[in-house]
C-alpha positions in Angstrom: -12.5 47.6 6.8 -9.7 46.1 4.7 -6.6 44.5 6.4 -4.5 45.3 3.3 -3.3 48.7 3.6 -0.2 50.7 1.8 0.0 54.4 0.0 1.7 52.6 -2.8 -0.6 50.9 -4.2 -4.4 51.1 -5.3 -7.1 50.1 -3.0 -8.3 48.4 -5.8 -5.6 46.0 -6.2 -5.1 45.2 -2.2 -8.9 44.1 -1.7 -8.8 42.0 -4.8 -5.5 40.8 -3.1 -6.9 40.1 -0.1 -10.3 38.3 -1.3 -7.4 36.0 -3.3 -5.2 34.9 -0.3 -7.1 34.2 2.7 -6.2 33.7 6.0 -2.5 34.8 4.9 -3.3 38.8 5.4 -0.6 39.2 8.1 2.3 37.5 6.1 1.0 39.5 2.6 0.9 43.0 4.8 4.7 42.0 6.3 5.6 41.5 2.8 4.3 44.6 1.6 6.2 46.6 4.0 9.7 44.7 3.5 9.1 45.3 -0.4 8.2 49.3 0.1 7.4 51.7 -2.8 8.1 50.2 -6.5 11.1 52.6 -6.8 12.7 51.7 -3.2 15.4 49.5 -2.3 14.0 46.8 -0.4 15.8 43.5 1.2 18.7 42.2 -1.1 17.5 38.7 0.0 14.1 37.0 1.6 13.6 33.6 3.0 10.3 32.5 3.5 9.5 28.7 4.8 7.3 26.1 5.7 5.6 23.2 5.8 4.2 21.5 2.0 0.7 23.5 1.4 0.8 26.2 3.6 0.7 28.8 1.2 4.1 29.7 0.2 4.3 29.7 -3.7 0.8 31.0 -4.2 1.1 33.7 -2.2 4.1 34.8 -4.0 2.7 34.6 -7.3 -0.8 36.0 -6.6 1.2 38.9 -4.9 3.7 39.6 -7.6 1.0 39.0 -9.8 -1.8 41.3 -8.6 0.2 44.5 -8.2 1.8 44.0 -11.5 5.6 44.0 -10.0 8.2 42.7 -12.5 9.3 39.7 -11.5 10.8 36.5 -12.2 9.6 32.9 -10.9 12.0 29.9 -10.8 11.4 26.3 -9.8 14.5 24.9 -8.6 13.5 21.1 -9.4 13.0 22.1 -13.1 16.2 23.9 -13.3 18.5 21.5 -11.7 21.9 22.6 -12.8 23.2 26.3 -12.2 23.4 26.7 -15.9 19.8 26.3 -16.5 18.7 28.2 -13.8 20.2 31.5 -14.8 19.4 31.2 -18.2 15.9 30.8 -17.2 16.1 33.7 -15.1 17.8 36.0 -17.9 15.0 34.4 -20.4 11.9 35.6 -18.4 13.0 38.7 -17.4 13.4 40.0 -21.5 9.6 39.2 -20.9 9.6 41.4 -17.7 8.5 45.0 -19.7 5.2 46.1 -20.5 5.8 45.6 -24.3 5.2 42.1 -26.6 6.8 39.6 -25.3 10.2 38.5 -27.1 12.0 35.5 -26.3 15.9 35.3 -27.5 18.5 32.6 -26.8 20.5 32.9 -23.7 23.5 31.5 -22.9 25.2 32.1 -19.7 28.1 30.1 -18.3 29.6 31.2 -15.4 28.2 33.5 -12.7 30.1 36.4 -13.8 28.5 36.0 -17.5 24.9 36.2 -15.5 25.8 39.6 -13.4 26.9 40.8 -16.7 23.4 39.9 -18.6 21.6 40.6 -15.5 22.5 44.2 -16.1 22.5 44.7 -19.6 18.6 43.2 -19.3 17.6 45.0 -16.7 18.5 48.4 -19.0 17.5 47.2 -22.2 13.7 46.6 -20.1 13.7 49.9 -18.9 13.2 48.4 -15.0 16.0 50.4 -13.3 13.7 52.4 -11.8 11.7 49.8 -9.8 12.2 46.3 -7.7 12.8 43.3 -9.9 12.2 40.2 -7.6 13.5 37.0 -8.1 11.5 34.3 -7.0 13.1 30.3 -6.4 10.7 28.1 -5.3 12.4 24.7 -3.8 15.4 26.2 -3.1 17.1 23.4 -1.2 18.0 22.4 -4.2 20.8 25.4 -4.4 23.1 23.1 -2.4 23.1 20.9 -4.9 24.7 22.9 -7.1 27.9 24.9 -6.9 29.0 26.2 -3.7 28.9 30.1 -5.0 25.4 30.0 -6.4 23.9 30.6 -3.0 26.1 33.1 -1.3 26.0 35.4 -4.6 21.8 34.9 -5.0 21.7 36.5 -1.3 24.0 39.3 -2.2 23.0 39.9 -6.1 21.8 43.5 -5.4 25.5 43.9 -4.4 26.8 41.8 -7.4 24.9 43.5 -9.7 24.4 47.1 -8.1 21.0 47.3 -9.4 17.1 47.1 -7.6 16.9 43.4 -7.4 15.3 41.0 -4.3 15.6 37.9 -4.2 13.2 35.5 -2.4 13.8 31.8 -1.9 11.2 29.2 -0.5 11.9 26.4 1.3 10.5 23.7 3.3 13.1 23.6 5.3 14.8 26.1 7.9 17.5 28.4 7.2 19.8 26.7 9.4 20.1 24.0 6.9 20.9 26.7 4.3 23.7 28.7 5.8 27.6 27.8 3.8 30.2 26.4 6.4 32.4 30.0 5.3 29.1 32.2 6.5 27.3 34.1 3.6 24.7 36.9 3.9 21.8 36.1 6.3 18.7 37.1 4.7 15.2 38.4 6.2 13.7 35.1 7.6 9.6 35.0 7.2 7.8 31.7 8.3 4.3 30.3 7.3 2.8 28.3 9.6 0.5 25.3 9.5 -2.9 26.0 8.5 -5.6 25.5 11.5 -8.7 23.9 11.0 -10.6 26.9 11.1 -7.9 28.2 8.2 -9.0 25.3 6.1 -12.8 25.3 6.7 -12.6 28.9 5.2 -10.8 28.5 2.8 -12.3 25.0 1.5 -15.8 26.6 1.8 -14.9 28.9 -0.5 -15.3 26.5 -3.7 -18.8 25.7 -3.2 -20.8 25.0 -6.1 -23.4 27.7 -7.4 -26.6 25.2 -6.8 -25.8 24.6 -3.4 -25.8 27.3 -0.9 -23.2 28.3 0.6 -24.2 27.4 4.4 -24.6 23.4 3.2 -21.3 23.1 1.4 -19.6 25.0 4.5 -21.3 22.2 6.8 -20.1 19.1 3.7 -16.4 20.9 4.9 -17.0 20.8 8.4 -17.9 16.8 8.3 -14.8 16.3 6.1 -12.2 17.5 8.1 -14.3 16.1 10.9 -12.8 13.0 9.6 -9.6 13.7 7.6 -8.2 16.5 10.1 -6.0 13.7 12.3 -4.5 12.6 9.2 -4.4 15.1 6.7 -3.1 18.8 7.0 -2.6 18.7 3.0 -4.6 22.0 1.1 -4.4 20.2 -1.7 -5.3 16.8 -0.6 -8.2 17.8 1.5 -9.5 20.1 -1.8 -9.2 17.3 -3.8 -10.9 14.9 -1.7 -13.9 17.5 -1.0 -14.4 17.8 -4.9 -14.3 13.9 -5.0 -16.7 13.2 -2.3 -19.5 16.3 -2.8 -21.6 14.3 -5.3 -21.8 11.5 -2.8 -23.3 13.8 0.2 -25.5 15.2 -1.8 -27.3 12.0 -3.2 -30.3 12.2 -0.4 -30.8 15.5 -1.3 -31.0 14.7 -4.8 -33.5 11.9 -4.2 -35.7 14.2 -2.5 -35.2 12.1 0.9 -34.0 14.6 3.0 -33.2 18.3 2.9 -30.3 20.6 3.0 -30.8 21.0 6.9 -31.0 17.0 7.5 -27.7 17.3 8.5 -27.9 14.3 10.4 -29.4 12.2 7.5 -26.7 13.6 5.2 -24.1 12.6 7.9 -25.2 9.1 7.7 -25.6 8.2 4.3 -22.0 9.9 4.0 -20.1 8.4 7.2 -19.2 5.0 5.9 -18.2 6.4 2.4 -15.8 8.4 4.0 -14.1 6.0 6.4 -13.7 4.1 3.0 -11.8 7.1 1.2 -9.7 7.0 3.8 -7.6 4.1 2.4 -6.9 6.8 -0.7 -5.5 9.5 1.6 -1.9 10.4 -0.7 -1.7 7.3 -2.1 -3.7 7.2 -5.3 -4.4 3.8 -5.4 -7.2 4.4 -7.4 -8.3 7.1 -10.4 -11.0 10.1 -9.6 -12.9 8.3 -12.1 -12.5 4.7 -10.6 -13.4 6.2 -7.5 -16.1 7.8 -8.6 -17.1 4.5 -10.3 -17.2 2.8 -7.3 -19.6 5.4 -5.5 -21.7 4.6 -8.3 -21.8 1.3 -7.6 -21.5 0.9 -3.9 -18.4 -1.1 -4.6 -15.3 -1.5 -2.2 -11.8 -0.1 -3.5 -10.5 -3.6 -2.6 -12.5 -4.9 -5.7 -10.1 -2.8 -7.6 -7.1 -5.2 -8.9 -3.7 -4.6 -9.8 -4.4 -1.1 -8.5 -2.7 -1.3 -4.8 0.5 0.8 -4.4 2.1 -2.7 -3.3 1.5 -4.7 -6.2 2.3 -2.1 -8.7 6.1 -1.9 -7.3 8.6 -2.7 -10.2 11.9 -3.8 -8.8 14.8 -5.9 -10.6 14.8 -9.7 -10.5 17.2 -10.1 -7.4 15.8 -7.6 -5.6 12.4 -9.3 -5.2 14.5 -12.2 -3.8 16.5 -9.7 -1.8 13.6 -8.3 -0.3 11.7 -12.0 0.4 15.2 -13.0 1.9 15.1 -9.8 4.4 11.6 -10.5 5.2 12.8 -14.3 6.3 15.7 -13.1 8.4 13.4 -10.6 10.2 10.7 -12.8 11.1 11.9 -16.0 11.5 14.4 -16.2 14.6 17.9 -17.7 13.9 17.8 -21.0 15.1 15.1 -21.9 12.4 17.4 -21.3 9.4 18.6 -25.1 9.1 15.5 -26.3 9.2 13.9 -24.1 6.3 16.6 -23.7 4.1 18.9 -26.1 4.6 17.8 -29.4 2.2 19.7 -31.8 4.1 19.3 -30.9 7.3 19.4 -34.0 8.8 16.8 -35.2 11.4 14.4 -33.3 13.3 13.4 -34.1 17.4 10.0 -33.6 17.3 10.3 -31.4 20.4 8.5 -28.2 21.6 11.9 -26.6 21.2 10.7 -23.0 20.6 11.7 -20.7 23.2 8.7 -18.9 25.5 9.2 -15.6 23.4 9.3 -17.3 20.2 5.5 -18.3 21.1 4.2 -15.2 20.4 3.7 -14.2 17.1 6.7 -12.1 15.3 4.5 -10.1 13.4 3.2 -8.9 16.7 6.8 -8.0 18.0 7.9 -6.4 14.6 11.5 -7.1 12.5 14.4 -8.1 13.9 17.8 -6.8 12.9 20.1 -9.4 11.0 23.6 -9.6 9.5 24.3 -9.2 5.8 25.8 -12.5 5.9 23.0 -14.2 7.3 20.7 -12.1 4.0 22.9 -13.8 1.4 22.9 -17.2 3.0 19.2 -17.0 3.1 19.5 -15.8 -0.7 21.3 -18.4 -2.0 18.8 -21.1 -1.1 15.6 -19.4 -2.1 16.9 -18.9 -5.6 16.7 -21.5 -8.2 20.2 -21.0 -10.1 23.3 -19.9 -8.1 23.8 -16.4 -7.7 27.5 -15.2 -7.2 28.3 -12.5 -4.5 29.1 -9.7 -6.9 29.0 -5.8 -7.1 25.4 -5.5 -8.2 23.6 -7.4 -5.8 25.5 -5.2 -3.1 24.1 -2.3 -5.1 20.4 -3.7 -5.3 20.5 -3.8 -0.9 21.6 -0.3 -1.0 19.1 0.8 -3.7 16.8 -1.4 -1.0 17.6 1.0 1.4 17.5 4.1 -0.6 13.6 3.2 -1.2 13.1 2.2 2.8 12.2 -0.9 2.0 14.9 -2.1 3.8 16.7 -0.2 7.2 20.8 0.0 8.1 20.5 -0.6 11.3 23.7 1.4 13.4 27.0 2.6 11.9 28.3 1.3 8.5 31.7 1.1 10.5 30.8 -1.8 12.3 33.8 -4.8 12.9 31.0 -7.4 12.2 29.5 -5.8 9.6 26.3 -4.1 8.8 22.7 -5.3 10.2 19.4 -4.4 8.6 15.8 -4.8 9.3 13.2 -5.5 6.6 10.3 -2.4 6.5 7.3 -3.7 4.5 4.5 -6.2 5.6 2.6 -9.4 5.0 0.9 -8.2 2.1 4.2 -6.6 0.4 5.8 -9.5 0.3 3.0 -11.6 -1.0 2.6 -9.6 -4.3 6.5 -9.8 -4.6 6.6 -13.4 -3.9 3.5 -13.6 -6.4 
């Protein structure tokens, strides 16, 4: 018996639906129910969020998609200034009609120019008589722009007195959305996280035509088996099943073991796996390097110039900035006139390191230090002198834009700021290289 059910729409078109969106039938059927009838007034204004991959945008689309409702879908990172994003809206829905498609320059200024358009399209379509929703994807990015582009979206059936929803998605809550003045509240929908069981489902779902569907279903289970703890990513874990398939089917290929040898095909699989995981979301290597490598039983370590921490680009005084932070970190304070200082004087050949300073500093992580303390450090690691001016103050805070570097308390501080360094060992070695 079909969980998608509604008098408005073809039985046809809902179990196609629901074959296409799995595990998401209760969210698709609460939809269907806020949007009603094609004719009827539904919600002015939707907010649907969630975490990254949990099936937000695709469900939209395939809905909108499959039962043929006019509809137009925004990215909100594309379209970054309000001008662009309402002339993208006005462009795609002069496609929104059943006739050819007919694409004519738009240009829209100010809200008021877009309610005007926004009505004149929605005649010259012939859509008055059904829904038109509006669909922004990464909508945080509204309050970026100007302060009445969100309050009007959430009202535009009210603006523009005509059959229009709007649905935003977000991964963040709505509480983070709401305007200081108050604005309309919209019909909050979440999308939780999907379980593992979720993701075996759906993930078995892509299995190749040679293989049955029982052994790809058991490939699944072994992978997120292994990448669950670490990795909640659709995407990533898809990807990552596509990448490693050919690799636990090699016994089977050989003839030395069976599609039921599920412990054979465990082995010979195991250890490739546990090397993979060094790839999770970075992308330190190509599918076709990787791939490479399973070829050849190689080690993604044998892979140069590849690692996400030798392939950082940063300006000249920032690699000196960021070696200079490292110092101060690690080394403790009382050490700094012995390593940097080139007339230091003589040294008493003394244990004088304190019982804490015994144990190793990468063991007890960075230390906080003074800005002061960074530039002093600067200024002898660097070959030529360097004066204190605006842009090497930039290049910290760019530093701690990319979290490579950490402000540690208030920026109000009498004494000034403190920071900690953030990267390792190995980070500093390619910069320093």
């Amino acid at each position: 018996m079909p969980n998608l059910e509604h008098p408005a729409y073809p039985a046809a078109d809902l179990l196609r639906l629901e074959s296409l969106v799995p595990c998401r039938e209760s969210q698709v059927s609460m939809l269907l129910s806020i949007f009603g009838e094609r004719q009827h007034f539904s919600f002015p204004s939707i907010f649907i969020y969630g975490h990254t991959s949990s099936g937000k945008t695709y469900v939209m689309q395939t809905l909108l998609t499959t039962l043929q409702l006019p509809h137009v879908f925004v990215n909100c990172v594309e379209c970054f200034t309000s001008r662009l994003l309402l002339e993208e809206i006005l462009i795609q829905l002069q496609n929104c009609s059943s006739g050819p498609e007919q694409t004519s320059p738009v240009h829209c200024d100010t809200l008021n120019d877009f309610v005007r358009l926004f009505k004149q399209a929605v005649v010259s379509q012939e859509l008055q008589d059904q829904t038109i929703y509006i669909v922004l994807d990464r909508a945080e990015q509204l309050r970026e722009m100007e302060a009445n582009i969100l309050p009007a979206f959430l009202r535009l059936q009210e603006l523009t007195d005509r059959n229009v929803t709007v649905v935003l998605l977000s991964e963040i809550v709505w509480e983070l959305f709401r305007p200081n003045v108050g604005c309309f509240e919209p019909f909050t929908m979440y999308f939780p996280d999907y379980s593992i069981g979720h993701l075996q489902k759906i993930l078995s779902q892509n299995h190749p035509p040679e293989y049955s569907p029982d052994f790809y279903a058991a490939y699944i289970n072994i992978l997120l088996g292994v990448f669950y703890m670490v990795c909640r990513d659709l995407k990533e874990l898809r990807h990552l099943a596509a990448l490693n398939f050919a690799k636990y089917c090699e016994p089977v290929v050989r003839g030395e073991a069976n599609e039921r040898d599920t412990r054979k095909l465990w082995k010979n699989i195991e250890p490739h796996l546990k090397k993979a995981m060094q790839t999770v979301y970075l992308r330190e290597i190509s599918s076709s390097q990787w791939e490479r490598l399973q070829h050849d039983s190689g080690e993604p370590g044998q892979l140069k110039g590849l690692s996400a921490h030798t392939h950082v680009e940063l300006p000249y005084y920032s690699k000196f900035l960021l070696i200079a932070a490292y110092l101060a970190s690690y080394n403790p304070v009382r050490t700094d006139k012995r390593f940097f200082l080139k007339h230091h004087g003589k040294i008493r050949k003394t244990n004088f390191m304190k019982k804490h300073e015994k144990t190793s500093n990468h063991l007890l992580g960075p230390k906080p230090f003074p800005l002061d303390r960074l530039l002093a450090i600067l200024y002898s690691i660097v070959d030529n002198r360097v004066a204190p001016t605006a842009n090497i103050f930039s290049q910290i805070t760019s530093l701690v834009t990319l979290q490579l570097l950490s402000l540690v308390g208030q920026n109000d501080q009498l004494d000034g700021p403190r920071y900690k360094c953030t990267v390792s060992l190995d980070f500093i070695r390619a910069i320093a290289r």
